[in-house]
N, C-alpha and C positions, 0 to 999 in steps of 0.2 A: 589390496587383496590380490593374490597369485594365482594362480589356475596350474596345474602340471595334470595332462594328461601323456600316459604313456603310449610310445608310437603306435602300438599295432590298432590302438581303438579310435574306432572314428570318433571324428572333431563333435557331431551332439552324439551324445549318449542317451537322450530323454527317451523314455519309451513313446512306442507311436498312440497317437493321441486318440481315445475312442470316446465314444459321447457317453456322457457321464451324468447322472440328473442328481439332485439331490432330495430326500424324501423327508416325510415330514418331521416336523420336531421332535415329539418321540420317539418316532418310526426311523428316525431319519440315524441311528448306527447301529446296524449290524454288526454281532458279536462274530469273530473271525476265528477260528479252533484249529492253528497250525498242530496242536501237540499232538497227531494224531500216533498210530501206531507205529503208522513207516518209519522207519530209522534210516539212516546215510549207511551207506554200504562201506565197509573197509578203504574200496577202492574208489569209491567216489570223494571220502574225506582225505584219503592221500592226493588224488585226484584234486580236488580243491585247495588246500592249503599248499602243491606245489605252484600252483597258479597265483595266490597270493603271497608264496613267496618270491617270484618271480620278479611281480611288479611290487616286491620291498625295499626295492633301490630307489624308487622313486619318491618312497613318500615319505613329505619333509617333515622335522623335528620339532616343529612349532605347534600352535593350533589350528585347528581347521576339522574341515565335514572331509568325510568319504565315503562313497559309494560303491558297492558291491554287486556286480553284474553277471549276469547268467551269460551262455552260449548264446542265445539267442538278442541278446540285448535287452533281456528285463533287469531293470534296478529292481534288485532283491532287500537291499538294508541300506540304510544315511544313517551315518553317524557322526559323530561330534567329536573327539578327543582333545585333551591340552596337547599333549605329546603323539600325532599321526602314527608315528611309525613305534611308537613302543604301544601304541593301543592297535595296530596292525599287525605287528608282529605277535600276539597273542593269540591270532587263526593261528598260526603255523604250527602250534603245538599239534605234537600225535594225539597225545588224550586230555580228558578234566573236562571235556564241555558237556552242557549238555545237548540233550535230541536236537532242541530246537538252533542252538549254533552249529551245531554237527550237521544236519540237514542244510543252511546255511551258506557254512563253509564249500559242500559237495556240490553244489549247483555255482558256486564263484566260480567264472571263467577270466574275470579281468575284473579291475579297481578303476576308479578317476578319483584325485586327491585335489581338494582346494585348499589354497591355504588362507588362513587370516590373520589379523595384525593382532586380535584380542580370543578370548577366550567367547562373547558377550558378542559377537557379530559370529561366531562358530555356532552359536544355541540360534543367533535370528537365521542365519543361513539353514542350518540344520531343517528347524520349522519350514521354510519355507520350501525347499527342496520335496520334503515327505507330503507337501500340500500338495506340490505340481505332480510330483512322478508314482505316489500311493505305493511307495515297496512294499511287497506281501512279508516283511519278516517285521515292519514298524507298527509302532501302538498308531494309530489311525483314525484321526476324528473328521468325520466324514459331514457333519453339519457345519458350515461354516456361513450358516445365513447373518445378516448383522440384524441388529436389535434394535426393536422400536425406540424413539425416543419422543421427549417431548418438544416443541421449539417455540421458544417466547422467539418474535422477527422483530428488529428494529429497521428496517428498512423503509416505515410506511410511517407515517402520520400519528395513525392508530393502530399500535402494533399487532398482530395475529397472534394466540393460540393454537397449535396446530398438531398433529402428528405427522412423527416423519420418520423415514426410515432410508439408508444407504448415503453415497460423498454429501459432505457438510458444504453444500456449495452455496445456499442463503445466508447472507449477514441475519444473526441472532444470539441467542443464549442455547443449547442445549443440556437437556435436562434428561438422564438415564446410564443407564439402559433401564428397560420394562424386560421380564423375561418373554411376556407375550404379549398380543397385541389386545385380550383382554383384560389385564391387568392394566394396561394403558390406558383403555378404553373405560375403567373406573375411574382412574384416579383424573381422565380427563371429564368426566363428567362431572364429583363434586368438584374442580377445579372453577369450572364456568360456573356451576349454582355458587362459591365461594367466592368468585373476584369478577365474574361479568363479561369478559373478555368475549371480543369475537375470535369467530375460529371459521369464518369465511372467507372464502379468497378475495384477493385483491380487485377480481373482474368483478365477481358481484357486488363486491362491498361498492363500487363507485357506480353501479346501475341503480341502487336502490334511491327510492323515494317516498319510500315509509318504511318504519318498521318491522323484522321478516318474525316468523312464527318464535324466535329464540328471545325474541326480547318480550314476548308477549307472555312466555312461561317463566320470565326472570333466569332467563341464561345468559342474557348478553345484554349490557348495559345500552345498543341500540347508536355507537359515536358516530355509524354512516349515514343518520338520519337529524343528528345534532341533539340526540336527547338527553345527552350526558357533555358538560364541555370537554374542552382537550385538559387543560388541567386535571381536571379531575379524572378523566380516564388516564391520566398517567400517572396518577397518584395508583391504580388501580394496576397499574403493569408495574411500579414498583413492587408493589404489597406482593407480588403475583410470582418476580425473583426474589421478592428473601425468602418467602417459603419454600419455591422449591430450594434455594444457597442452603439452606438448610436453620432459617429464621423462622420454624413457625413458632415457636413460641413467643418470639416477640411479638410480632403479626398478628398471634389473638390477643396478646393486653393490650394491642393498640385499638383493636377491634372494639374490645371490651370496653375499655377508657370512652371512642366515640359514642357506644351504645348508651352507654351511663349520664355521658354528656346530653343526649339526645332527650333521654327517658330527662332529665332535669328542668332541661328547657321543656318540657309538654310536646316534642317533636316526636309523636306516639311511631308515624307511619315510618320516618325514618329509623329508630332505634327496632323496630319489627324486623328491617330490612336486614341488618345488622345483626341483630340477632338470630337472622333465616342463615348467615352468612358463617357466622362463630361455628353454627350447630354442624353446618357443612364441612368445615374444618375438622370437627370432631367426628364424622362420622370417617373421614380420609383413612385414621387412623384407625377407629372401633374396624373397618370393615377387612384392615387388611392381617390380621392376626397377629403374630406375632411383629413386636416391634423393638427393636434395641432403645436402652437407656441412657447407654452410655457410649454408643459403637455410632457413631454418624453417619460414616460412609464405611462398607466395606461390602469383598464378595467372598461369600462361603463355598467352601469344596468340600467335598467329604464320597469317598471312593466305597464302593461293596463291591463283594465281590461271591458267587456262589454260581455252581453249576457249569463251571468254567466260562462266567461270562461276566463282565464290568458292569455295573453300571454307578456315574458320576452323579451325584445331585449337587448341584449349584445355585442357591442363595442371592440376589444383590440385596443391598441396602442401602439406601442413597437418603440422606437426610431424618435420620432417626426413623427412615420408616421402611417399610418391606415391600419390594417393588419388583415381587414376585420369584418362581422358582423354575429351574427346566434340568429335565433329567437326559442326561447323552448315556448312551452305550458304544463306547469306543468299540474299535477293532483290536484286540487285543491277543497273543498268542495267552491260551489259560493256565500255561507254566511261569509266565509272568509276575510279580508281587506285585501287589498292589502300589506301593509307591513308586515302583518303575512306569506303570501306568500312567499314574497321575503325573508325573513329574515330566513324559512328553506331551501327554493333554496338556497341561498348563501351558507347555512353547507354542505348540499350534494353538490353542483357545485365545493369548496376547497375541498371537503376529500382526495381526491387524486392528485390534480392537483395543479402546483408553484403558487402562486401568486405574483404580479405585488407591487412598495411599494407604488400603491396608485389603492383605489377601488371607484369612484365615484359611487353613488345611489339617484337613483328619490325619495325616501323614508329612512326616519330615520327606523331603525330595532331597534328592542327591544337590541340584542346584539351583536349589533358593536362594544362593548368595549371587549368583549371575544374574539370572532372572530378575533380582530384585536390582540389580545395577540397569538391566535395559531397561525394565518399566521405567524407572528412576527418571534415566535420561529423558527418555521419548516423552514424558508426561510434565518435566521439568519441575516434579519434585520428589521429595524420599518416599518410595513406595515399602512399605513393609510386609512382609511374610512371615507368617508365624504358626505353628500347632498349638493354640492355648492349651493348659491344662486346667486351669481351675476359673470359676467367674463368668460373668456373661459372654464373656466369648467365648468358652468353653463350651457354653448353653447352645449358642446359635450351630456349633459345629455338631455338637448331639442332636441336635434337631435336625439338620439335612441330614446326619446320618441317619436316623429313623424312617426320612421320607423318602431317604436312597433307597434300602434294606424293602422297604413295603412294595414300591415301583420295580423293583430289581424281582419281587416277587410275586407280582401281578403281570410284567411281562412273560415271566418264565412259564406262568399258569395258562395265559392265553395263547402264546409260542403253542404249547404242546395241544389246548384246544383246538386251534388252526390248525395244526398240523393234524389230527384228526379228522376233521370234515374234508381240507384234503385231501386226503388217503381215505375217504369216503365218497367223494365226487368221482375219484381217478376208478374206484370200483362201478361205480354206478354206470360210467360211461366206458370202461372195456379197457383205461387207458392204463398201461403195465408201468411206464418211468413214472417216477415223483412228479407233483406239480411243484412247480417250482415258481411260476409267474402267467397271471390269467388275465386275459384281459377281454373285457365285455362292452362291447359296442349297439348305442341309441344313437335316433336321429330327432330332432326337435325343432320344428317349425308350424305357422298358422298359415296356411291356405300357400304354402312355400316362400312367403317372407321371413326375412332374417333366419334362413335355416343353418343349422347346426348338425354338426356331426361328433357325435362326444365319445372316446375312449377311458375309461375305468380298469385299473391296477391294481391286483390283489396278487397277496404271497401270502409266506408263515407269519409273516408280521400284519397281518392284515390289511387293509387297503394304502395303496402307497401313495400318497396323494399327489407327492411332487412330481409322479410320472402319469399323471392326466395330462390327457392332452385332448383341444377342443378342436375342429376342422367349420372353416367357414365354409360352406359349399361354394363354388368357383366358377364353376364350367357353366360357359351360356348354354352346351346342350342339353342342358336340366331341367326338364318342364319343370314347373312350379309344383310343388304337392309330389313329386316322384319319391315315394320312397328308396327303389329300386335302384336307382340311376345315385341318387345322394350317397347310398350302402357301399355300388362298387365305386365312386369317387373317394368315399373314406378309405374302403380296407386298402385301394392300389396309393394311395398317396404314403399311406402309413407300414404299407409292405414294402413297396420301392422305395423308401428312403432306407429303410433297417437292412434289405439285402444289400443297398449302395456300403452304409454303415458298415457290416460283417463283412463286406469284401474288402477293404479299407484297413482293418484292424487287424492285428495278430491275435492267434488263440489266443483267447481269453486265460492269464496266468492266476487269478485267483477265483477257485472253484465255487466259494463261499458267495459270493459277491452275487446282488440282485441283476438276471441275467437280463440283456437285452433284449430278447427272441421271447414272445410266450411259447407255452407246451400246451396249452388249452386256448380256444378262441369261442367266445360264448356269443351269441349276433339276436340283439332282440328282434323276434320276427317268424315270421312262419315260414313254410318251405320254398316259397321264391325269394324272401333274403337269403336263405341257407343258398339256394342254385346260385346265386350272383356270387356269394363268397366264396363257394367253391370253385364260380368259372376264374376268377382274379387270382385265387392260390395256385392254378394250374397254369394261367397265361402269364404268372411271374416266378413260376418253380418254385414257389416255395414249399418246403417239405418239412418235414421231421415237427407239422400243428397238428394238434388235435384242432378239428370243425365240430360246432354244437351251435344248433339253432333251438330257440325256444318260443313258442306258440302261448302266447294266453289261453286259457283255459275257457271253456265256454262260461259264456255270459261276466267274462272277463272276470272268474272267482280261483284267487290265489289257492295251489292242493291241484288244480287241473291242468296245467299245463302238459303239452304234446313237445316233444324234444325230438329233432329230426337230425342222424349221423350220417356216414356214409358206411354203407353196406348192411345197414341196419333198418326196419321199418320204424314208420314213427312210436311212439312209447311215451309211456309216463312211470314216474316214479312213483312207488307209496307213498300215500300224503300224509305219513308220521314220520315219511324217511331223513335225517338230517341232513344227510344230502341235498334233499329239494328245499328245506329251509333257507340251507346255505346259499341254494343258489340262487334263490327267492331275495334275500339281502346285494347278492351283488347284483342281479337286475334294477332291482329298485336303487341301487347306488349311483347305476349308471343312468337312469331314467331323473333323478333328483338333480344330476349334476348336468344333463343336457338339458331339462325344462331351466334350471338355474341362469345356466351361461345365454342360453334364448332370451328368456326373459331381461338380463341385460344388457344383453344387444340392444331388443325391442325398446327400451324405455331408453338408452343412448339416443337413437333413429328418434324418437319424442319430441327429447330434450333437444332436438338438435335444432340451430337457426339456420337458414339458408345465408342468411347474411353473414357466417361464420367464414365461410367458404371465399367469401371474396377479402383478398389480398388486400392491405388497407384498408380495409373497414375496423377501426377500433372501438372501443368502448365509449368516447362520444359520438363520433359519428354512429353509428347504429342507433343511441340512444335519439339524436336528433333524427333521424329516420321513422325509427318506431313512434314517436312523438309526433310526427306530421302525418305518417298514413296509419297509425297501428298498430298494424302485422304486416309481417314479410308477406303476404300473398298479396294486399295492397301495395306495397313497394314493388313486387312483380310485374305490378299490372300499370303503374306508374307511366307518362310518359316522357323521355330527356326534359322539357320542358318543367313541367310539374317537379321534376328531381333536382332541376338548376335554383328553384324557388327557397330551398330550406334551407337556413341559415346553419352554419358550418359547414355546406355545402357546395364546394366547389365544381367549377364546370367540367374537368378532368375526373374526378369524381362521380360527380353525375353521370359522365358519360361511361365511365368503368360499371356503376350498377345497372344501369340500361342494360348495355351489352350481354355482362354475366346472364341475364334472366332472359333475353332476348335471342340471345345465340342457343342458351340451354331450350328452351320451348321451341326455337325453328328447328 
């Protein structure tokens, strides 16, 4: 692979890099509406296409990506072409384009051209390029989280059941994708009622010394405590990969067959078990709806499109069974067709992630014959791509389309509801720009242990969850219980890093895009939260927020709340106003999600051993510990002498726990 940039443009061209979160799964893309009415001016498209004629000497004959660069250095479009310079030289026409190439072309002030050896590294490059740099004129898929899976481990004895998610860096089998992590979360649960398997980690599993509450409910056959032999528990981690390989129906007639066997011999209790085990089987599939007959592994696409916005439904099926659905809303210009759409979803949705060796789609894509060469390769075997027409796979594509079409129109319904109580709140409190990004701050601690500072994320999509963000409180000058003190440690930690952020970054080139700054700040609390928030907005410049303090209402009854602004006395809303509903939901969102994150802090600080913390100490040694005195607070109080006495206990050893407890208490 080549690189030719031309001389006048500096060696990186990437745009400067600004913090970027990604929101949640459904939430998590934003519809993007280039086609506005602005049109390229005469002399800005002459303008532009001399610029890209310029650097037309440059760019080579072969295949490869190219990128389209504004004056300022924003990468505007990547593209892919076989032929660079005959799919380059296409800007330079005077007319034929439309708005959205016209617009395009007028802002191109320079190109960078890479070349490649294949057509099929031009489509991975392509992806990968629009991943890192996000050009505002590319179809844009902006969720790129990886998918749960499941993990039978061979690494151990007795192997694990597990959920896992991100690099496959454990020896195992994996089994998925899941679209979510509740659909995981079923199918791992008849999983364990159907084959026994533990799904505890390796530390516990080797502490135990009876059996833990899973085996007691017939979830786990119990092999850290010997109640099951090895044999047989691996007869049990077979049984465990054919079904997921996609053997379950062999799997129940072998079931069936022992059951039979069982019930013959008068072996009532065992053939019950067996029988509790087949039903579990059968329920895997009753509960997940629809399920292919004849389709074993494949993932469905199927594209809508209305109101000028996308939206994707995506299908897998892994093993004759349905293993869940997730709906994306690319970023997409809405003069776009629909299989233009999908056809760069599809590059960016494989760049990183296996594919399946069959991909059904609502829509023929221009390169499905590439596409299916790189899946091919990477996955080392024949992936196919296809728009069925008739038959069950025709069925499963009807069916996401349905439940694209529905989601595409429930988002569009609550889109314009949100955007109502917005522009119902921005009334209510005096505020004349759009909201665009709110963000509402609780604090949560018990007598000021393990205190918590919690921020909460709403827009027109509704709450954004991937940009919560929790604050451990830090500062030794914090009395215990301050709320005061905890308030201005959040807002300044969380203001100073965004004014560091905005000074760091160039204007912000796409207007659309979930901004960084909110335009409203809601502060649960009455008038001295509100003074603290206000002194930290003035001692770090920050300007162009709205400030809103909110008071519980007497006798803490929701409808009475007091809202303290600046220049304004305190106030309450009409308690039929949707406004105060509104705002009644995000307090309570951010109130639910700071008692949340306290609360597992708190029960962490629980669980936690003293004996964790010291270096060397592993799962027997501790065990041999807790065995002679206990509890760690006896091991505390232990003296070197008393600690040299325990068997697996050496004198180095001993002298390391002494110390730790010894040095921590003086």
């Amino acid at each position: 692979m080549t690189s030719r940039q031309p001389s006048d443009l500096p060696p990186d061209a990437l745009p400067p890099e600004t913090p970027e979160e990604f929101e949640d799964a459904e939430q998590s893309m934003t519809a993007f509406d280039l086609s506005s009415d602005e049109t390229a001016s005469p002399e800005g498209l002459r303008r532009g296409a001399e610029a890209i004629r310029t650097h037309l000497k440059d760019a080579p004959h072969g295949p490869g990506v190219y990128r389209m660069i504004s004056e300022d250095g924003e990468v505007l479009y990547v593209g892919k072409a076989r032929s660079i310079k005959k799919r380059v030289a296409n800007y330079t026409r005077p007319t034929g384009h439309t708005n959205r190439i016209a617009r395009m072309i007028s802002l191109t002030a320079s190109m960078v051209f890479v070349s490649t050896s294949t057509e099929t590294e031009a489509l991975l490059l392509e992806a990968n390029y629009i991943k890192q740099m996000k050009p505002r004129f590319n179809v844009l898929m902006r969720d790129d989280k990886s998918f749960p899976y499941i993990l039978l481990t061979n690494d151990h004895e007795a192997p694990q059941l597990t959920k896992h998610r991100g690099a496959r860096n454990r020896k195992g089998d994996y089994f998925g994708p899941f679209a979510n992590v509740s659909a995981l979360s079923r199918s791992m649960n008849v999983l364990q009622r159907a084959f026994l398997l533990r799904s505890c980690t390796d530390s516990y599993y080797e502490n135990r010394t009876r059996p833990c509450l899973l085996y007691q409910i017939k979830r786990c056959s119990g092999p850290c405590t010997g109640e099951i032999s090895p044999a047989d528990y691996q007869a049990l981690v077979k049984d465990t990969r054919d079904f997921l390989s996609g053997k379950s129906i062999a799997v129940r007639e072998h079931l069936a067959q022992e059951m039979m066997a069982a019930a013959e011999l008068m072996e009532f209790e065992i053939a019950a078990k067996l029988r509790d085990r087949i039903a579990a089987l059968s329920a895997i599939q009753g509960e997940q709806g629809i399920n292919p007959r004849t389709v074993p592994e494949a993932d469905v696409f199927a594209i809508s499109q209305e109101a000028g916005q996308f939206c994707i439904e995506v299908f897998f099926f892994r093993t004759y069974q349905n293993w869940g659905n997730r709906a994306y809303f690319p970023r997409a210009d809405r003069t776009l067709e629909a299989p233009e759409v999908l056809d760069s979803f599809l590059g960016q949705f494989y760049a990183e992630r296996p594919s399946p060796r069959l991909i059904l789609l609502s829509h023929e894509i221009e390169s499905h014959k590439i596409l299916a060469e790189v899946l091919s390769a990477r996955v080392g075997h024949k992936v196919e791509i296809a728009v069925p027409q008739r038959g069950e796979r025709r069925e499963l594509v009807d069916h996401a389309a349905q439940n694209g079409r529905e989601t595409l129109a429930r988002k569009l319904a609550e889109s314009a509801t949100q955007q109502k109580l917005l522009t119902a709140m921005g009334e209510a409190f005096g505020i004349e720009k759009p909201l665009r990004r709110i963000e509402i701050y609780d604090n949560s601690h018990i007598s000021g242990t393990n205190a918590i500072g919690a921020m909460v994320v709403a827009g027109v999509n509704g709450f954004m969850k991937a940009h919560y963000r929790t604050y451990n409180i830090k500062s030794e000058d914090t009395a215990p219980g301050d709320d005061f003190a905890m308030m201005r440690e959040v807002l300044t930690r969380r203001f100073a890093r965004l004014l560091k952020d905005t000074a760091n970054a160039e204007a912000d080139p796409d207007p659309e895009a979930f901004p960084l700054k909110p335009d409203l700040v809601i502060i649960d609390g009455g008038q001295g939260q509100f003074g603290i928030a206000k002194a930290v907005m003035a001692e770090l410049g920050v300007e162009g927020v709205a400030l809103v303090s909110i008071a519980k209402g007497a006798d803490r009854n929701a409808g009475r709340e007091t809202f303290f602004m600046e220049g304004r006395d305190p106030f309450r809303l009409p308690p039929r106003d949707p406004a105060l509903y509104f705002i009644q939901r995000l307090r309570d969102e951010a109130h639910r999600f700071a008692i949340g994150t306290h609360r597992a802090r708190r029960k962490k600080d629980f669980t936690k051993n003293p004996l964790d913390e010291i270096a060397g100490i592993g799962p027997a040694r501790k065990r041999a510990l807790l065995k002679a005195f206990g509890t760690a607070k006896a091991i505390a109080g232990a003296g070197l002498a008393d600690l040299e006495k325990i068997p697996g206990i050496n004198a180095a050893t001993a002298k390391m726990v002494y110390d730790h407890f010894n040095e921590r208490n003086g």
